[in-house]
C-alpha positions as CSV (number, residue, x, y, z in Angstrom):
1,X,0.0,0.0,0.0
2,X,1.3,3.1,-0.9
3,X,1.6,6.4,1.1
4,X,0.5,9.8,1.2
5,X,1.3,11.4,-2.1
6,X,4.2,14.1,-1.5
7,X,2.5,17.6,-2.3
8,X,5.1,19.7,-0.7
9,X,8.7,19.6,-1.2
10,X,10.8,19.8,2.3
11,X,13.7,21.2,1.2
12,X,12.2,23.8,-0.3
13,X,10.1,24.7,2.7
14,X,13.2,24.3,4.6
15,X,15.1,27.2,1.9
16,X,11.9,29.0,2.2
17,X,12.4,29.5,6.0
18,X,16.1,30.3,5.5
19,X,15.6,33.2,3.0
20,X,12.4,34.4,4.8
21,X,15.3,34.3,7.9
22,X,18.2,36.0,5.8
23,X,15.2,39.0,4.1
24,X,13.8,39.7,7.4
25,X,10.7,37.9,8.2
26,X,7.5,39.2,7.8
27,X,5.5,37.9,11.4
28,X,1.8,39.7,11.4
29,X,-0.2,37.1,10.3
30,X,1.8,34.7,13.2
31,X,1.4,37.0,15.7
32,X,-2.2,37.3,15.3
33,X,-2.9,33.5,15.1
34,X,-0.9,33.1,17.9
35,X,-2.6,35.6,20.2
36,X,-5.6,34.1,18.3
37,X,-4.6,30.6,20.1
38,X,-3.9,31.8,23.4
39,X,-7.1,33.5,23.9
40,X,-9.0,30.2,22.4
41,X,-6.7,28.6,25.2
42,X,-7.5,31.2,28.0
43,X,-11.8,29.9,27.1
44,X,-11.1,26.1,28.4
45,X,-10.1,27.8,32.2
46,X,-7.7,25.3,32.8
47,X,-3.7,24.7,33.6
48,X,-1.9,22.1,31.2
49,X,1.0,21.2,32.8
50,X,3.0,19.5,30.5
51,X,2.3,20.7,26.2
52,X,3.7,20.9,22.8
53,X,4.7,23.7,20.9
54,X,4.6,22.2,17.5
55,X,5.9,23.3,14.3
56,X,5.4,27.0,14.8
57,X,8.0,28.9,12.7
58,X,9.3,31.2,15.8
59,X,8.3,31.9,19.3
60,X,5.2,33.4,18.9
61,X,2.7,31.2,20.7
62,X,5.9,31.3,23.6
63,X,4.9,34.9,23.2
64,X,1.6,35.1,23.6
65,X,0.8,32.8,26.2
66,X,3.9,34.5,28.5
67,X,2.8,35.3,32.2
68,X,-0.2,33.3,31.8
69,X,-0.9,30.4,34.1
70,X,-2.7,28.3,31.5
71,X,1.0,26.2,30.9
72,X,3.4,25.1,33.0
73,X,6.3,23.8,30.9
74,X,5.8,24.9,26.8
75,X,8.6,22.5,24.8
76,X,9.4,23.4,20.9
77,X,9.6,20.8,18.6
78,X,9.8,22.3,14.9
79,X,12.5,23.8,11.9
80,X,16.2,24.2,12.5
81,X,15.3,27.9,11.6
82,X,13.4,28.6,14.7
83,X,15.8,30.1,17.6
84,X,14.4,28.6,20.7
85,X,13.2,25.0,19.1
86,X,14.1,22.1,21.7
87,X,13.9,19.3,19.4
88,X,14.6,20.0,15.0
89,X,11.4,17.3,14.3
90,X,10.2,16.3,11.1
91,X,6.3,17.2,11.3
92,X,5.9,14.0,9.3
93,X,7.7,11.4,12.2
94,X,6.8,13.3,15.9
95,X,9.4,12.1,18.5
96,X,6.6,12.0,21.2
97,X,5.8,9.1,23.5
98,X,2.5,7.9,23.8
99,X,0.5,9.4,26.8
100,X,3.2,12.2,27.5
101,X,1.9,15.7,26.9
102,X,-1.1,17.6,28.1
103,X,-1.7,19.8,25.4
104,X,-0.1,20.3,21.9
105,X,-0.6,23.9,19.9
106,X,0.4,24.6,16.7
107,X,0.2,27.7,14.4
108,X,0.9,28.1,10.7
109,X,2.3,24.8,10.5
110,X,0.4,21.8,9.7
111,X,-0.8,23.2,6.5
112,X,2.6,22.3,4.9
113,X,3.0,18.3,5.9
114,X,2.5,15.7,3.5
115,X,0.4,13.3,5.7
116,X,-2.4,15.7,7.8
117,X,-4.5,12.2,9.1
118,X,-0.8,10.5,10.0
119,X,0.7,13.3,11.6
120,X,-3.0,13.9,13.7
121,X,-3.1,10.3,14.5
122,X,0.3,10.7,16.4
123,X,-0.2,13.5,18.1
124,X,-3.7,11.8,19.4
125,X,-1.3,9.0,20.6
126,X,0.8,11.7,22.3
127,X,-2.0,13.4,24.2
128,X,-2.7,11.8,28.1
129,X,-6.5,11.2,28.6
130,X,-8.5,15.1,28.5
131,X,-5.4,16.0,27.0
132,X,-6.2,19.0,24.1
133,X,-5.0,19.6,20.3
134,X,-5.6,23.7,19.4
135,X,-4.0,24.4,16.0
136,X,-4.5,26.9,13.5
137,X,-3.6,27.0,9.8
138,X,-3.9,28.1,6.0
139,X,-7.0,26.9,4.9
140,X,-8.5,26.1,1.5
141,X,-9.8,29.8,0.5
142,X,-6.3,31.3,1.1
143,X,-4.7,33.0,-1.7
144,X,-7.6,32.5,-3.7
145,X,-7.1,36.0,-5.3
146,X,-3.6,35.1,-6.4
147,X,-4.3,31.5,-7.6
148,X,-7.2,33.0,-9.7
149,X,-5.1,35.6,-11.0
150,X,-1.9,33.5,-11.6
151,X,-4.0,30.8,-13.6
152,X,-5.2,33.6,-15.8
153,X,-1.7,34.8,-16.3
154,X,-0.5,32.1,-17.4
155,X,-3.1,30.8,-19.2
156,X,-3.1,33.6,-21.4
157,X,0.7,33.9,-22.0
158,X,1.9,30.5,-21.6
159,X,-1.4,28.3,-22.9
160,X,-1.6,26.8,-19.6
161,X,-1.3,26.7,-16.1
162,X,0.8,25.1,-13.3
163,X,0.5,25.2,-9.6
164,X,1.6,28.4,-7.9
165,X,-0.2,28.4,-4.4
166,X,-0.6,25.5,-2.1
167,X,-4.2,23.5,-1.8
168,X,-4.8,23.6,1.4
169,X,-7.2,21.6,3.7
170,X,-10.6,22.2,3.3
171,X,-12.6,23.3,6.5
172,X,-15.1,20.3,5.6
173,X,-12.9,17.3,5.8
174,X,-11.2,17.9,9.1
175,X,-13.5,17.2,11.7
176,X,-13.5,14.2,9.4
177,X,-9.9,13.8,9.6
178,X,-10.2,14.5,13.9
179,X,-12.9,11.9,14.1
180,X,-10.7,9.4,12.2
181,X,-7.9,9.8,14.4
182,X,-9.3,9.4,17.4
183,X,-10.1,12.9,19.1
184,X,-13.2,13.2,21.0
185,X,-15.2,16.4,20.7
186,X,-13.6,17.6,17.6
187,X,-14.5,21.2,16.5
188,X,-12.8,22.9,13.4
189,X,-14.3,26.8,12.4
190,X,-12.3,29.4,10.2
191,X,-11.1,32.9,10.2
192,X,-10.8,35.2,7.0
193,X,-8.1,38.1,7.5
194,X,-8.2,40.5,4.5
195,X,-4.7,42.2,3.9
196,X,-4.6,45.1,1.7
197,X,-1.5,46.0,-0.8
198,X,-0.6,48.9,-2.9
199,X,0.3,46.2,-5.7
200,X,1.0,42.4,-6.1
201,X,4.6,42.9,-5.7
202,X,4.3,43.8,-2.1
203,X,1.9,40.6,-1.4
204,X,4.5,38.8,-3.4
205,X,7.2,40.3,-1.0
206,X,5.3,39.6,1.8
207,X,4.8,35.6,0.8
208,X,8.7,35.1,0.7
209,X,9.3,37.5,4.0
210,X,6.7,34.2,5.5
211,X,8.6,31.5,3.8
212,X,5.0,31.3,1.9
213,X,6.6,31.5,-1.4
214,X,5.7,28.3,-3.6
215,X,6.8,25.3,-1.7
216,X,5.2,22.3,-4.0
217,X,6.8,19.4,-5.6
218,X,5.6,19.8,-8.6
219,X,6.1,23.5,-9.0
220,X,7.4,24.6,-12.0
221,X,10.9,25.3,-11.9
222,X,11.5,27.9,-14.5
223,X,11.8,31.9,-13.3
224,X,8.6,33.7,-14.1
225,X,8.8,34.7,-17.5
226,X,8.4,38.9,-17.8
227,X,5.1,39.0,-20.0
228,X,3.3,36.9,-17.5
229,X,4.4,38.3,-14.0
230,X,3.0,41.7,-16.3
231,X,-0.3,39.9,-16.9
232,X,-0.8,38.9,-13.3
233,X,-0.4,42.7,-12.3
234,X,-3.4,43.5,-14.7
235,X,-5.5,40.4,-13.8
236,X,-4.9,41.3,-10.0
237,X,-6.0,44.9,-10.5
238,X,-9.0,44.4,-12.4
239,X,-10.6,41.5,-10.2
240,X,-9.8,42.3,-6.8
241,X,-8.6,46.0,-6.7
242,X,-11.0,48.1,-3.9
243,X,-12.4,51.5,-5.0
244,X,-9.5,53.2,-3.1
245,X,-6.6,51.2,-5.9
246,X,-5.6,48.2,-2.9
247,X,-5.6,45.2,-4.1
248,X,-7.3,42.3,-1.7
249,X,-4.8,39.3,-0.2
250,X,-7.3,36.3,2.0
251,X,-5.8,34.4,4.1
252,X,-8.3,32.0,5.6
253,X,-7.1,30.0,9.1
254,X,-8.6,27.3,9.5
255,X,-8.7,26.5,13.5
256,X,-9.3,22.7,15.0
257,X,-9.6,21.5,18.1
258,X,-10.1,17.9,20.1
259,X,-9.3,16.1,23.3
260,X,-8.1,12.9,24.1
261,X,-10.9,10.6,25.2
262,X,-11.4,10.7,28.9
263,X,-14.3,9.2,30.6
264,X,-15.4,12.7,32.2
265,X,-16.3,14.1,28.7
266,X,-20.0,14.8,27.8
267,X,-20.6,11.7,25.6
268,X,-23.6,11.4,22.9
269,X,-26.9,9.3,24.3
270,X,-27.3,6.0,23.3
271,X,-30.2,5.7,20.2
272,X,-33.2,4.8,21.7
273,X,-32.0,6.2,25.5
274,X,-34.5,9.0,25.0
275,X,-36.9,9.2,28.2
276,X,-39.0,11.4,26.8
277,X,-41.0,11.9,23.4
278,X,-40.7,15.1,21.2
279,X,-44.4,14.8,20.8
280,X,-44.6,15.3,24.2
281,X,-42.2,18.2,24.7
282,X,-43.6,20.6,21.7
283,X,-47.2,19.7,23.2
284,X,-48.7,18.1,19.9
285,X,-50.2,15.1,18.5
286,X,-47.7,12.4,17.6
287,X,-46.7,12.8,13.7
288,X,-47.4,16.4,13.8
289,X,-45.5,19.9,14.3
290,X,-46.6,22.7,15.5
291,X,-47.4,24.8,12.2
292,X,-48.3,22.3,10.5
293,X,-52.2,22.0,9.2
């Protein structure tokens, strides 16, 4: 049986980082996830003693939950590039020991591995009993401006396309992919943050300041030819420009959440447990609903 197909290349992510390092990197969409994260973790009202910081590309999560009492030790596991990481771990082989951690976070991180469902299976097996998952991540609508535009581009100088941003997970499949790995109470929901440029070199900028830039394996691995990158400036501007000239940049995080089973967790009933009948409790005959003639 064969595994997960390889959609991103790792040593480009890995050159991404680097140059993203060596250019200066460009932190406000981490910062805000991260401070997104902390405050989803300050809502559950309760102190994880032991917990993960996984993959995160620098301390921001550190950062954000700092003089909180919501963690006692925060470890980093994650990219060579990241100054204060613990353990350099492949995302796709997690050096955790079953039963280990209390809580494992994650921002702008697990959009880039090859195997989502493996990678969420082991961190399930890492997780004590009650023990929590929070991560967020590029979703599917990010970019979607730039893909658009980029596929037009090319289309129209080149006579065809090839991929230039990611396909990320879809909202819709990961409670799926929770659910499959073994997660109790698995909730996923998404936020869309709207960045507005001047023009699409800036956003472009921007992407490789992130270690965003194109990181898939089968990119195509010619420069941008002149006449395109030109026709991608007019596309941009004429579908997503704002009255004011900006030009609009989405990038949609896609948040999940799940727990380790534990037997104190509100479980679903039983079909059939019911004690009493609907009938009963909207006062009307059996068969019928209130409205109806």
């Amino acid at each position: 049986m064969s595994g997960p197909m390889n959609v991103f290349d790792p040593r480009a992510l890995a050159a991404r980082r680097r140059r993203a390092l060596a250019l200066g990197p460009e932190t406000f969409l981490l910062d805000r996830v991260a401070e997104d994260l902390a405050d989803r973790l300050g809502a559950v009202k309760r102190r994880f003693e032991v917990a993960a910081d996984l993959g995160t590309p620098t301390d921001a999560v550190r950062t954000a939950l700092a003089g909180s009492d919501m963690v006692g030790r925060l470890h980093a596991f994650g990219p060579a590039e990241r100054a204060d990481v613990e353990i350099v771990t492949d995302p796709e082989a997690l050096p955790f020991a079953p039963e280990t951690l209390d809580l494992v976070v994650s921002a702008l991180a697990l959009q880039t591995v090859n195997d989502l469902p493996g990678v969420l299976s082991q961190i399930r097996r890492a997780l004590r009993p009650d023990g929590l998952l929070i991560a967020g991540f590029l979703g599917a609508g990010t970019l979607n401006e730039l893909r658009e535009a980029f596929a037009i581009a090319e289309s129209d100088t080149l006579g065809g396309i090839s991929p230039r941003v990611a396909p990320f997970a879809d909202l819709r499949d990961l409670g799926g992919l929770l659910q499959r790995a073994g997660f109790a109470l698995p909730v996923t929901d998404v936020d869309r943050v709207v960045v507005r440029y001047g023009d699409p070199l800036s956003l472009l900028a921007d992407l490789r300041r992130m270690g965003a830039a194109n990181p898939l394996a089968d990119r195509r691995r010619t420069p941008l030819l002149r006449k395109t990158l030109a026709r991608l400036f007019e596309v941009y501007a004429e579908r997503f420009s704002d009255p004011d000239g900006r030009l609009r940049a989405t990038f949609e995080i896609a948040w999940i959440s799940g727990w380790a089973p534990h037997e104190s967790q509100q479980k679903p009933l039983r079909p059939g447990s019911a004690k009493a009948r609907l009938a009963d409790a909207l006062k009307v005959p059996e068969g019928r609903l209130p409205g109806d003639g």
